[in-house]
TIBADO-237425 format. One record per residue (C-alpha): residue in three letters; x, y, z. Coordinates in steps of 0.02 Angstrom, whole numbers, padded with zeros to 5 digits, always signed. Example, Ala and Ser with C-alpha at 12.3 -4.5 7.8 and 13.67 -1.06 7.14 Angstrom:
ALA+00615-00225+00390 SER+00684-00053+00357 
//
This chain:
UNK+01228+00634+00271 UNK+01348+00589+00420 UNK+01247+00608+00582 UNK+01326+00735+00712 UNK+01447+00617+00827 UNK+01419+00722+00999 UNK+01511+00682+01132 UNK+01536+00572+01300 UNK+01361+00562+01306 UNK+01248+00506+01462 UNK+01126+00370+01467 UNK+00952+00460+01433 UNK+01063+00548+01305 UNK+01127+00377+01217 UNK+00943+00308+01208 UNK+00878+00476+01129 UNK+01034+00435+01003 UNK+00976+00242+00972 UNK+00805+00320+00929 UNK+00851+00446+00812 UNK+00960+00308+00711 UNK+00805+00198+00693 UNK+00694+00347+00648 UNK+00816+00372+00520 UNK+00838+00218+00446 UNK+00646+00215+00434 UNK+00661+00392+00365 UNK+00756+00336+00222 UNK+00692+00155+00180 UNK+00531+00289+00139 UNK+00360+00204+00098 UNK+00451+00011+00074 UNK+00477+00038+00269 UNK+00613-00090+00361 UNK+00620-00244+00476 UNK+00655-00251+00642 UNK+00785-00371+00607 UNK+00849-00252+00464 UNK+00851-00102+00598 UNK+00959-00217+00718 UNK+01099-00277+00585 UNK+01094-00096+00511 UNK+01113+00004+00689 UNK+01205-00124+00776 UNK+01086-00116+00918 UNK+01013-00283+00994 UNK+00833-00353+00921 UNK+00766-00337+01087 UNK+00823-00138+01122 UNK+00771-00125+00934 UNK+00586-00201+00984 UNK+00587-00083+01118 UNK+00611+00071+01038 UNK+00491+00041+00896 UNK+00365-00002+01022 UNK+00374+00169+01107 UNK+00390+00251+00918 UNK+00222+00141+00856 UNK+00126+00201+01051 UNK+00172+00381+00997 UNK+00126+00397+00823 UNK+00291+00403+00739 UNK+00290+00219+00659 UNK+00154+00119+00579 UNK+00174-00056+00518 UNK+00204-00070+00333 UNK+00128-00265+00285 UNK+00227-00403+00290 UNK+00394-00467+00188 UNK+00443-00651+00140 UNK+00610-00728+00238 UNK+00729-00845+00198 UNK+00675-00952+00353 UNK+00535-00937+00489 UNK+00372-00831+00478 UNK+00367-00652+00376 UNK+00445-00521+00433 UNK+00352-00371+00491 UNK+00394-00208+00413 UNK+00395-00044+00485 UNK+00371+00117+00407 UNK+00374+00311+00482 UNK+00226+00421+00495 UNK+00253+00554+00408 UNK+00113+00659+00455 UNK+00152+00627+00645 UNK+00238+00812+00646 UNK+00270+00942+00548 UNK+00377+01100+00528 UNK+00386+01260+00434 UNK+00518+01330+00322 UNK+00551+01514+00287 UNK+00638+01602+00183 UNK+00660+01759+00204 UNK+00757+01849+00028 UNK+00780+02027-00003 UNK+00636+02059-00097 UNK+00513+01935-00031 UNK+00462+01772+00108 UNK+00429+01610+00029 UNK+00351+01500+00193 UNK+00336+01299+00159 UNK+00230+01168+00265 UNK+00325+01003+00267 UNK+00277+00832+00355 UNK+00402+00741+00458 UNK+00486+00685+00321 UNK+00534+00866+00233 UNK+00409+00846+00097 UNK+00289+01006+00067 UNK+00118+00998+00097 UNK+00074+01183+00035 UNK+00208+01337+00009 UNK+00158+01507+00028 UNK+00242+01669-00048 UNK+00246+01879-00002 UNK+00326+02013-00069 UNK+00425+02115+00061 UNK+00574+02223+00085 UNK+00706+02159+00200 UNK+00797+02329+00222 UNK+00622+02394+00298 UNK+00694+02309+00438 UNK+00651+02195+00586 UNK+00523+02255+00679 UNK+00391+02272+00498 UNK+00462+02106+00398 UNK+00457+02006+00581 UNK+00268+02043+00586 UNK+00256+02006+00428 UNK+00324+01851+00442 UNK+00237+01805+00587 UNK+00088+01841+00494 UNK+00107+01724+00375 UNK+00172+01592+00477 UNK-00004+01614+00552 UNK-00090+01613+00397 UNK-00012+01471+00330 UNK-00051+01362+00470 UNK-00225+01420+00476 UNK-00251+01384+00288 UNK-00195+01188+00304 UNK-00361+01182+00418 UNK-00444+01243+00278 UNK-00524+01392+00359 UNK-00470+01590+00324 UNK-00316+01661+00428 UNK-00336+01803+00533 UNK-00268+01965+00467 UNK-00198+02011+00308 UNK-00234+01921+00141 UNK-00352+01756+00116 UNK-00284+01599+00189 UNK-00298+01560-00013 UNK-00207+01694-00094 UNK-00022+01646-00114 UNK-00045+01468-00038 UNK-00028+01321-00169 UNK-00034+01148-00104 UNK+00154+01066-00138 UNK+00084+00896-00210 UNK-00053+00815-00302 UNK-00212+00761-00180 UNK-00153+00873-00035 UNK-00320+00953-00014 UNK-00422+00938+00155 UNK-00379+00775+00243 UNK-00180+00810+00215 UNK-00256+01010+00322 UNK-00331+00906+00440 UNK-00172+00816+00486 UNK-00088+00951+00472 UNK-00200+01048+00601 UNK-00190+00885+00733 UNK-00024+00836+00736 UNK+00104+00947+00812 UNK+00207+01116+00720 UNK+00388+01059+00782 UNK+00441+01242+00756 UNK+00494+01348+00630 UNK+00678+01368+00517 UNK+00731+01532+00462 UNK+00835+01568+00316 UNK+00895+01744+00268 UNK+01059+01808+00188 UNK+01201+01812+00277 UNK+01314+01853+00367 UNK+01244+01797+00513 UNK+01288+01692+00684 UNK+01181+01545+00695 UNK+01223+01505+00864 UNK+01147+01659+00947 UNK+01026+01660+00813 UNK+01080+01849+00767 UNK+01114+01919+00602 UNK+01247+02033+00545 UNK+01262+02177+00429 UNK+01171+02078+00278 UNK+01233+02162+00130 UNK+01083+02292+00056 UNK+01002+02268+00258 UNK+01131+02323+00355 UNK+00988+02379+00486 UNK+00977+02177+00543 UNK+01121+02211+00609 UNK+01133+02125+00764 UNK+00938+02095+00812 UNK+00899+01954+00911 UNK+00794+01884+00766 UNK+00803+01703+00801 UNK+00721+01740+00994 UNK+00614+01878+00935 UNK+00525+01774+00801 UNK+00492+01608+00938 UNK+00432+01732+01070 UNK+00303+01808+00935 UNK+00232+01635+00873 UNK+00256+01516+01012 UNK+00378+01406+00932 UNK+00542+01353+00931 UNK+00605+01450+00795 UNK+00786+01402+00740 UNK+00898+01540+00618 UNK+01037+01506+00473 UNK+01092+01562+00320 UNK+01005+01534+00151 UNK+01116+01443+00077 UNK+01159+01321+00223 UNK+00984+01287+00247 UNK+00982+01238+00054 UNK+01142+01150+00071 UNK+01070+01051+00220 UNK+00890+00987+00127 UNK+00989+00930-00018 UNK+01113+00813+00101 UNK+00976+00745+00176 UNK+00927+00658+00035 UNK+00955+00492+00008 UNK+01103+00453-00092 UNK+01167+00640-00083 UNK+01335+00680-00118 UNK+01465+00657+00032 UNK+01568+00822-00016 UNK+01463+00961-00112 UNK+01436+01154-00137 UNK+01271+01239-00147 UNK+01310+01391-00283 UNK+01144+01510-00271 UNK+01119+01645-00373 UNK+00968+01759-00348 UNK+00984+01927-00254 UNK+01141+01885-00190 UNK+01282+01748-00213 UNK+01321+01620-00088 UNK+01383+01432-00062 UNK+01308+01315+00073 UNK+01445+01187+00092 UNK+01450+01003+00144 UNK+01623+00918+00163 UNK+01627+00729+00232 UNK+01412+00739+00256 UNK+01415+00863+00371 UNK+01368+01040+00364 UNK+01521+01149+00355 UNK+01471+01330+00433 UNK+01628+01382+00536 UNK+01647+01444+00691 UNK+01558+01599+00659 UNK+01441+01548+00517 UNK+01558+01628+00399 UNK+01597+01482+00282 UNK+01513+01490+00118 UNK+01519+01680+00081 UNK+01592+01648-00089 UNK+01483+01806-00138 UNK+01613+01909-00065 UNK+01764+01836-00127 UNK+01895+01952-00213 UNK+01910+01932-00390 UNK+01968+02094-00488 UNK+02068+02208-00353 UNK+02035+02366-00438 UNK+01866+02298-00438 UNK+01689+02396-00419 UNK+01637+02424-00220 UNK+01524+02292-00151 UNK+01379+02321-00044 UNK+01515+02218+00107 UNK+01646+02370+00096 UNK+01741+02282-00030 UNK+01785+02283-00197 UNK+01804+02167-00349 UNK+01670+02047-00275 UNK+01621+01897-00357 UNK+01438+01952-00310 UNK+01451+02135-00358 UNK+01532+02075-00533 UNK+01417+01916-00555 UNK+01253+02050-00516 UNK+01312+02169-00641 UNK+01321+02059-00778 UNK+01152+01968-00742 UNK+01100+02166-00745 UNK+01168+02199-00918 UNK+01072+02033-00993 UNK+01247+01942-01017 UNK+01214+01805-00913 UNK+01343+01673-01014 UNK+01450+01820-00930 UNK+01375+01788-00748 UNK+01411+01595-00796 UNK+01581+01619-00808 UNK+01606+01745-00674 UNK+01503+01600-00571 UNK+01620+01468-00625 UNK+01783+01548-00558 UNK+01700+01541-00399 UNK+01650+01358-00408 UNK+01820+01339-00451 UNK+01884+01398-00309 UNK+01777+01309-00193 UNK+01843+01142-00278 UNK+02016+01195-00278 UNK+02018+01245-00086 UNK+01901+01091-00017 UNK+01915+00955-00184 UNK+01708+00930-00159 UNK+01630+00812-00261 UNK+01507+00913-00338 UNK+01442+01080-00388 UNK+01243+01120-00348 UNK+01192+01263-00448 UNK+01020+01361-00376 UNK+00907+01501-00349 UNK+00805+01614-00467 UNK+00942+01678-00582 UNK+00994+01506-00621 UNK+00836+01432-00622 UNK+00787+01570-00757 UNK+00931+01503-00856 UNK+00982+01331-00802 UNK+01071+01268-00982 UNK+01170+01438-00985 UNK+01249+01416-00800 UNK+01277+01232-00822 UNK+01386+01246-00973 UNK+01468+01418-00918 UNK+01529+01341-00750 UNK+01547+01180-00810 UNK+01662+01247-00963 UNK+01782+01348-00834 UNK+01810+01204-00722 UNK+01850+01112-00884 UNK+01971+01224-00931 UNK+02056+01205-00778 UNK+02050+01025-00779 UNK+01960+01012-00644 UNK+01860+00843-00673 UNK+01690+00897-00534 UNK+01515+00869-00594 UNK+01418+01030-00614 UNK+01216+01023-00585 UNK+01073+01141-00558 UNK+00980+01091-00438 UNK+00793+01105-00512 UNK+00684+01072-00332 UNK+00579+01233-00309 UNK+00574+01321-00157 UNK+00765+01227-00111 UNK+00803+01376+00044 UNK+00617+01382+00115 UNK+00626+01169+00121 UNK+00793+01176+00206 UNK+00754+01296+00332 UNK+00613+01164+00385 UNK+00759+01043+00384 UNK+00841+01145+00506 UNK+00709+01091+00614 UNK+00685+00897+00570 UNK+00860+00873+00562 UNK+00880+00864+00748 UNK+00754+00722+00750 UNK+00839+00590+00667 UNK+01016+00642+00728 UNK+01081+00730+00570 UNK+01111+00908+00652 UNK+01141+00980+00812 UNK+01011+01066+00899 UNK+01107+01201+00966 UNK+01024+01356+00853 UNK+00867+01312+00910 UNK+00772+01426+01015 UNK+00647+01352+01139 UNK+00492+01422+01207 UNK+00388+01437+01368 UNK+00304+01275+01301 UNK+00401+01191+01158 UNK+00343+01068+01051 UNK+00448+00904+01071 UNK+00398+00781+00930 UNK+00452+00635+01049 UNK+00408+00644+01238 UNK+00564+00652+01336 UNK+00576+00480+01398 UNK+00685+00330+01402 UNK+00689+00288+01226 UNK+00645+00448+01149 UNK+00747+00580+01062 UNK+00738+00747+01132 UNK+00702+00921+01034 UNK+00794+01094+01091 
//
């Protein structure tokens, strides 16, 4: 993913930068880890500012030495790693019909996901506690002991990987909660952290959700849509696609979209809203106002049980998307597709065939794909992949680096 290039930036500014590119690179050479020589060729940085920023990332936590690797002349090289229990963050996501919360480590990998029904047209006030319930509970229930209020710390919690069990709630418990990513259905205006009339919820329209939810937990708390969020953990992956839409199908239809390796939103977070599309004129009304949506038309046949129907309906969409921004590839996801993954591959696959349009189609098979890109949201940030302007601070945020010399800064 292309890191956000900023602008005329000052000194302390640049150094934050300089760390973020080595965190990274360390990010992404994963449990193998990377020399300090490697660091310098691959930044362009000097050895010696490279030797000083690992230094300050080893003094705070966020790099441990990896062994040793053979060179071609001279002693071994020493290899670095990052420590990916050094912080952690929490994704949400927040879906019509329920809140799926996941735990990740530094390095966007769960450590235990938690799920609750809700009702998002209930509206803020009742789903916010809810969610800051949870957010509680699942926090409480890495430690291993019961969370305050509501259901067992146990009930709805799974741990995300084999031998997560009490050491990986211990770590969890020590090292700091960077802050929290929200995803809901759109629209909504990430910047101000506000959503708008969310189609089936129009009573979110306008809350302050993104300042409301930090001031109730005590963390930076950071707000987007669910399929950007989605769209955002998948490009962070190593090897992702440069140019790519996220298709989700599950209570509603929307693209996340990444063009060049960088999150495309828009202006007003309004890029992506392929749900709402016009595709039959005389069309049924949509929840939006409109009529003939590809949402309303895709919904209805998933309704009826003819989902090779919804495939196709789904496919004219993808279609467009390539037509209009000639991605590279098509990410199918969410729990209609999931249900069905063969049936939406070859549907949309088959109607960008027909139109000779040559793009890969995929369903992207990760679980929990919004709730582990809303923690993304957060991470992101750290190792200069995403700006950090959505992110809400509070009377006492949580930086994962210090704000010093060398250090990249959070919020």
């Amino acid at each position: 993913m292309t890191r956000d290039p900023g602008g005329g930036a000052n000194l302390s500014a640049l150094r934050g930068h300089n760390a973020a590119l080595v965190l990274d690179l360390l990010r992404t050479a994963g449990e193998d880890g990377i020399s300090r020589l490697e660091l310098a060729a691959r930044t362009g940085l000097t050895p010696q500012a490279v030797s000083k920023i690992t230094a300050r990332l080893r003094a705070e936590g966020l790099v441990a030495e990896a062994g040793r690797r053979a060179s071609t002349g001279g002693k071994p090289r020493t290899v670095l790693r990052l420590v990916p229990t050094a912080a952690y963050a929490v994704g949400a996501h927040l879906d019509r019909d329920g809140l799926t919360l996941a735990l990740t480590d530094l390095t966007g990998t769960p450590v235990a996901v938690r799920h609750r029904p809700l009702t998002l047209a209930v509206g803020p006030e009742p789903v916010l506690a809810t969610v800051t319930e949870e957010v509680r509970a699942l926090l409480t229930a890495t430690d291993g002991e019961p969370a305050t209020g509501g259901e067992p710390a146990t009930a709805g919690t799974e741990a995300a990987a084999p031998g997560m069990g009490a050491a990986a709630g211990t770590e969890a418990a020590a090292a700091p909660v960077l802050g929290v990513g929200l995803a809901m259905p759109g629209p909504l205006d990430h910047r101000r952290g506000v959503p708008g009339r969310v189609t089936g919820a129009p009573v979110w329209d306008g809350f302050p959700v993104r300042d409301e939810l930090a001031a109730r937990l005590g963390l930076p708390v950071t707000l987007d849509k669910d399929t950007n969020a989605a769209a955002l953990g998948l490009a962070v992956r190593p090897g992702a696609p440069r140019s790519f839409a996220y298709v989700h199908l599950g209570t509603g239809l929307g693209a996340g979209l990444v063009v060049g390796g960088a999150p495309l939103r828009g202006e007003r977070t309004g890029a992506g809203e392929l749900g709402h599309h016009t595709v039959q004129l005389d069309g049924p009304a949509c929840g939006c106002g409109a009529r003939g949506c590809l949402e309303v038309l895709c919904l209805a046949a998933v309704a009826r049980g003819e989902l090779p129907e919804a495939a196709r309906i789904l496919g004219t969409g993808a279609a467009n998307l390539v037509r209009l921004l000639d991605i590279d590839r098509v990410l199918l996801g969410g729990r209609v597709v999931l249900a069905a993954p063969e049936v939406f591959t070859a549907g949309v696959a088959a109607v960008l065939a027909g139109l000779r349009l040559p793009t890969p189609v995929e369903v992207t098979t990760a679980p929990h794909a919004v709730a582990l890109g809303a923690a993304h949201l957060v991470l992101a940030p750290v190792f200069g992949l995403a700006p950090v302007f959505g992110l809400a601070p509070t009377a006492e945020p949580r930086p994962l680096v210090p704000r010093s010399s060398d250090g990249p800064t959070i919020g």
